[in-house]
Steps between C-alpha positions, in 0.01 A plus 500: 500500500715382193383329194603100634254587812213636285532207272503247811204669671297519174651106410334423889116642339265258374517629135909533551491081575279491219721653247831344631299163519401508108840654387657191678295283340550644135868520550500146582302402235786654281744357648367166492418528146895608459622194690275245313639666155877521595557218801648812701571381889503921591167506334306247686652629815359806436169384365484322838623796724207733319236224577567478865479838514197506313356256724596724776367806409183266436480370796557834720217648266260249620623538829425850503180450336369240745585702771451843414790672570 
């Protein structure tokens, strides 16, 4: 098992989706505070590419969570 498959199996745990989920969200946060400051078009894209996959990460959390798995 190489490194990319250890970090997608741990990334598929609860506390994996939990990380990714919050470093999403702070990196977007960043970025959005970037974009606001400068008017930079490849900052809000990324600032909006981060908080889908926040939202994502969110959302499969909760999934997991509701169902147990």
């Amino acid at each position: 098992m190489n490194a990319f498959q250890r970090l997608q199996q741990w990334h598929d745990s609860k506390i994996g989706l939990a990380v990714f989920a919050v470093l999403e969200l702070a990196l977007a946060y960043l970025f959005l505070s970037w974009a606001i400051d400068t008017g930079s078009l490849i900052d809000w894209f990324l600032t909006i590419v981060l908080l889908i996959g926040a939202i994502q990460n969110f959302v499969r959390l909760i999934w997991r969570l509701a169902h147990g798995r």
